[in-house]
N, C-alpha and C positions, 0 to 999 in steps of 0.2 A: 367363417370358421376354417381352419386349416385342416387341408386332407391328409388324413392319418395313412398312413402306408399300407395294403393290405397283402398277406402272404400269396402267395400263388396264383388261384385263379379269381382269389379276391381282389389281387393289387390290378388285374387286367382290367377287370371294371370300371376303378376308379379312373384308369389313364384315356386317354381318348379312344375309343371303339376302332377309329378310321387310321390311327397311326401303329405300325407293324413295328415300329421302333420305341414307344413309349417305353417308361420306366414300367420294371414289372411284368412285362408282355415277352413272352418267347417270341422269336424272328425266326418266322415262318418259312419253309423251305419252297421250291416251287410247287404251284398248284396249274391243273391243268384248264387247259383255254375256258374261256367263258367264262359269264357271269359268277364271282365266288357267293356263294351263299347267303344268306344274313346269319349274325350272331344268332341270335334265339330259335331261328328254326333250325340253324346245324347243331346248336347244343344240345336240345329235348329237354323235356322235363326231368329227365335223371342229372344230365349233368347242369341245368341251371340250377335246380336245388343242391346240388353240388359247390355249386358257386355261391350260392345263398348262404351256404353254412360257414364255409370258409370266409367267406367275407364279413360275416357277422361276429364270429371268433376274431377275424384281424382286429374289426373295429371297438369291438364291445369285450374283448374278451381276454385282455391284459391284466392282470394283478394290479394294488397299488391305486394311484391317485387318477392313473388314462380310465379307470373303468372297473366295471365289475368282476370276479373271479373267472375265469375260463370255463365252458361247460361243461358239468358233471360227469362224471363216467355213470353207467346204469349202476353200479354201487349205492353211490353215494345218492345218486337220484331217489332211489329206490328207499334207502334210510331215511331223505327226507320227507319221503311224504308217508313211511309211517313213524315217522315221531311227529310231523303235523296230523295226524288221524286220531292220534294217543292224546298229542294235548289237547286236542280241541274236545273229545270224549273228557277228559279230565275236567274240563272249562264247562263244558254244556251241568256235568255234575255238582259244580261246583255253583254257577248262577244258578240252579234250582234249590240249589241247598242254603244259602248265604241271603241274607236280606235283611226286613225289619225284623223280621220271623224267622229265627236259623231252626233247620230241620237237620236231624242228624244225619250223617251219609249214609248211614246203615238206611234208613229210612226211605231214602231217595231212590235209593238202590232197588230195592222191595215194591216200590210203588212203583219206578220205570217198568219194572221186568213183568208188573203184575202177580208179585207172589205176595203182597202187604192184603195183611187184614182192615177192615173198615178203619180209617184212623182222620181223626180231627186236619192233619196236614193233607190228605189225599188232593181236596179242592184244591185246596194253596198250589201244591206243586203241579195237578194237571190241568188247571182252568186259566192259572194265573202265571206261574213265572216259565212251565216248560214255552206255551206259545210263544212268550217274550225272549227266549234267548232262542228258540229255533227262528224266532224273525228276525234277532241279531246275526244268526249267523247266514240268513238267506240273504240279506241286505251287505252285511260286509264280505261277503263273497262276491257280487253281484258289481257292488261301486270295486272293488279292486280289480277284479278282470275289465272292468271297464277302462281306468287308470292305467293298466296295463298296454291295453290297445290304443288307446289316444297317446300314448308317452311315442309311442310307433307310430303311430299314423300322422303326427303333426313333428317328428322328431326333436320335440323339447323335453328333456327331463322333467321338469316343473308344470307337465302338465298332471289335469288330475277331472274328474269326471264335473264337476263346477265350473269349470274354465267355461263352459259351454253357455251358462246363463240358465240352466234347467232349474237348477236347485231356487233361484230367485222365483222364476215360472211358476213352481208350484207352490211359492207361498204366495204370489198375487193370485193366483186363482181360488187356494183356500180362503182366503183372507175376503175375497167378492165373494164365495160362497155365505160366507157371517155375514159380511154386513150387509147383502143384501136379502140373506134368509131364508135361502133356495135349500127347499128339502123338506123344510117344516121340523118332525119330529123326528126325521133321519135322517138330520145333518148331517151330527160324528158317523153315524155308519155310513153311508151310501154318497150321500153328494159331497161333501169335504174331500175324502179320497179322489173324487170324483173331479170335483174342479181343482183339488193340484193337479191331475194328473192330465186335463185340461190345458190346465195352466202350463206345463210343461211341454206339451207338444208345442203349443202357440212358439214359446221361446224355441223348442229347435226349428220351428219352420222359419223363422224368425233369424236365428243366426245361419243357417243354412240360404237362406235368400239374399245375407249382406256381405258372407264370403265367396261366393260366387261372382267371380269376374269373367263375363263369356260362358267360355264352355269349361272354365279351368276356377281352381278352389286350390290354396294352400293349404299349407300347417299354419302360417304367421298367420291371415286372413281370418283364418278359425279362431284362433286365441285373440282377437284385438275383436271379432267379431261377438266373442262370447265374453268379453269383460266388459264391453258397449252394452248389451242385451242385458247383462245381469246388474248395472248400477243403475240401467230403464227402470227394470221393473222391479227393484229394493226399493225407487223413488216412489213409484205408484203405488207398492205398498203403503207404505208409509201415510201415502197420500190419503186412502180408502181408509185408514187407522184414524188418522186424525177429521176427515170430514165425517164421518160416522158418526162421532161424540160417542161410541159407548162402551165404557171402558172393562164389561165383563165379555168383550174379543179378545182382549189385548194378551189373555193369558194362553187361550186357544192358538194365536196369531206366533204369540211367542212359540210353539211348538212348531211350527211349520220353519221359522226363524233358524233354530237351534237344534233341532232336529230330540228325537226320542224313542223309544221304543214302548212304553206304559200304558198305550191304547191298544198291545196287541191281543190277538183274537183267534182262535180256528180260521174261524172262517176269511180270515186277511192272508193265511197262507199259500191258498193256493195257486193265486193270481204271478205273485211275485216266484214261488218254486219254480212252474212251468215256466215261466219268462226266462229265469236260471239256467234251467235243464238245457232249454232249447236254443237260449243266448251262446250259451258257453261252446255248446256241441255246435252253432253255425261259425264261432269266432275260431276252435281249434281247427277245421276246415278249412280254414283262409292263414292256417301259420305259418306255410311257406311264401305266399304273398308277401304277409305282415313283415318276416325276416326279409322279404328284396328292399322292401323301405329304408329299414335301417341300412343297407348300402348306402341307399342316395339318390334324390332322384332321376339322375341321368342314368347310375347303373340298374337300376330295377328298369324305366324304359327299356335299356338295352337290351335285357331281360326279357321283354315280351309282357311287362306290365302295363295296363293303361291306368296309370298313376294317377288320372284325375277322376275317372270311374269308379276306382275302387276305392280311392277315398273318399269318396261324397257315399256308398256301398256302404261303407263299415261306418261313417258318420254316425247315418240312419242308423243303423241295427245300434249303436252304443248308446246315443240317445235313447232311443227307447227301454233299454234296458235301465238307462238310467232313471227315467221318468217314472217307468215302474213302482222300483226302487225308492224311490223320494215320495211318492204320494202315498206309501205307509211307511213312513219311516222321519219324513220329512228331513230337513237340511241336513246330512251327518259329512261333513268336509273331514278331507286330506285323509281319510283312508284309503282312497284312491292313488294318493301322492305317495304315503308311505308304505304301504305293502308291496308294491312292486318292485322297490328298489332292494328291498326283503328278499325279496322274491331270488332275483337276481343277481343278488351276494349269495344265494344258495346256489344254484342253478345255473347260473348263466340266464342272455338273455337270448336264443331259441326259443319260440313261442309256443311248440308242444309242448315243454316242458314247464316253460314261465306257467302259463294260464292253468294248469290246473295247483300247482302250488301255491301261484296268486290268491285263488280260489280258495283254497284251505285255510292260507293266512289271513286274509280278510275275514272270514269266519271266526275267527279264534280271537283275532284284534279287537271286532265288534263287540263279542261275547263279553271279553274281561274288561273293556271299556264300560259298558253298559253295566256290569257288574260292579265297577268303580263307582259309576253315578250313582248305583243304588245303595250303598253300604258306606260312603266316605261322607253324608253328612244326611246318616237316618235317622230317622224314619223322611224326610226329607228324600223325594227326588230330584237328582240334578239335570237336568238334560245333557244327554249323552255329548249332540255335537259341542259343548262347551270343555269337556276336557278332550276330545278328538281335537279340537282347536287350538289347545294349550300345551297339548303335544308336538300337531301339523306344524303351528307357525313356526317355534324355533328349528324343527326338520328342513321347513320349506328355506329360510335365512340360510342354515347350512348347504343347502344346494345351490343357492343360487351364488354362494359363496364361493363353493368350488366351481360353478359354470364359471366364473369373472376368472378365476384363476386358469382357464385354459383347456379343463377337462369337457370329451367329447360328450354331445348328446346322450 
């Protein structure tokens, strides 16, 4: 990939550390006897995130076909995320209201707030569809900040919370949950959830043991490791499908496949919120790290980053978020992929600001997808990841279109 130029104490980084002459680099006046200093510990945390900014802005943060828009000013920040608060309240109203069953919005209204008299839709909206679209939106919040940090951490665009092989994971582990009958009478509640989410750790420990070289793990390493792992165990599904013989799995099996939200429940929520809460609040904690990345990894070393540390660190914690995620929700792809880059046509990509917009968008994308699946050929439900799919892919063709053409990470 060719190194894009970066302004000021961004362009320093990218040029060699050790030469006082490189391009980009001021030519240092005399310094007094003895040892000079190291980069990272004369800079301090003030001005290497100083450095972090600016260089994320050089690199990520040209108008046009190099990249995403330049970062927001607090204005504009500030507008975006409440016109995502506004639509996503709009969206949450609107999947309670829309269905086989359309309730009128006055109705909906009354029943959220708790001022509705007894009425025939009460159950419908608070048993049946609220849970289901507040699991859409804890799940597409959840895979987009995820998508967000892996496009960072492996610095490919085209990365996306799948890349990793989880999402295959927890449908072979669902999938040995049926056919070999673990649970008894409480399969769907307890062990199915139970062995995706099983099944998904196996796969991260799994791609986490075959990207590791030594003591060191890429981004390339990761992504070759996680499309290895995920066509494994698509195989062994498959495999458990057809040696089984018994074809009243195969619809269950399909949900894990295709992903859906129609089995959601109170009590499915709480697991994956907290995951949320406390994913998010450890990911926005590490944004200044995650922004040295996007440097590069010589300039984040330089930086005072241990680059292979902290990415096998954030690995772990996205995985798990992700496994989460997928063991009530099962497969829902490329929301991961497209929200982010949403994101950061808003935004910019700075990752205080990405990650909680991300966050919001993935919520609102889930919603009115899931919302699609249920009204575009009802009373008929579609599984959700099947039009997230039919979205993702040509999304995914056009990134990878413009990668070939030249544009950075």
């Amino acid at each position: 990939m060719t190194a894009t130029p970066l302004p000021n104490a961004g362009a320093a980084e990218d040029a060699n550390p050790k030469d006082p002459t490189a391009p980009g680099r001021t030519r240092p006046g005399p310094t007094p006897s003895g040892p000079a200093p190291s980069g990272p510990a004369s800079s301090g945390p003030a001005s290497s995130a100083a450095v972090a900014a600016t260089a994320v802005a050089g690199r990520f943060g040209r108008a046009g076909r190099g990249g995403p828009p330049a970062p927001a000013g607090p204005g504009r920040y500030l507008l975006v995320l409440g016109g995502l608060v506004a639509a996503l309240a709009v969206a949450v109203v609107a999947g309670v209201a829309l269905g086989s069953v359309r309730i009128p919005v006055g109705d909906v209204v009354e029943i959220l707030t708790g001022r509705a008299a007894p009425s025939p839709y009460r159950t419908i909206v608070l048993d049946v569809r609220l849970p289901r679209v507040l699991l859409g939106a804890i799940v597409g919040a959840g895979l987009a900040v995820v998508g967000a940090v892996l496009q960072a951490l492996v610095r490919n665009r085209l990365a996306d919370p799948f890349l990793l092989g989880i999402s295959s994971g927890a449908s072979t582990g669902a999938v040995l949950v049926l056919v070999l009958g673990i649970g008894g009478g409480i399969t769907t509640t307890v062990a199915l959830p139970a062995g995706a989410f099983a099944g998904a750790l196996l796969a991260l420990v799994l791609v986490y043991a075959l990207a590791r070289h030594g003591s060191t793990m890429t981004g390339s390493r990761l992504v070759l490791a996680g499309v290895a792992v995920s066509y494994i165990l698509s195989a062994l599904t498959t495999l458990l499908l057809v040696l089984a013989g018994r074809p009243e799995h195969f619809q269950e099996a399909m949900f894990w496949s295709l992903g859906g939200l129609g089995s959601a429940r109170w009590d499915m929520l709480a697991l994956p919120a907290a995951v949320l809460v406390l994913g998010v609040a450890a990911l926005l904690t590490l944004a200044r790290p995650l922004d040295l990345l996007l440097v590069g990894e010589e300039g984040a070393t330089v930086l005072g980053l241990d680059t292979a540390r902290f990415r096998a660190a954030v690995f772990v914690l996205a995985s798990l978020v992700t496994a989460v995620m997928v063991s009530v929700s099962g497969a829902v792809g490329f929301v991961g992929l497209m929200v982010p880059h949403a994101a950061r046509m808003a935004v910019g990509a700075p990752h205080r600001r990405l990650l909680p917009v991300a966050a919001l968008g993935g919520a609102l994308a889930l919603i009115l997808a899931d919302l699609a699946a249920r009204t575009a050929a009802a009373p008929q439900d579609i599984p959700v990841g099947v039009l997230t799919a039919l979205t993702g892919g040509p999304f995914f063709l056009w990134l990878m279109r413009r990668r070939a053409e030249g544009s950075p990470v």
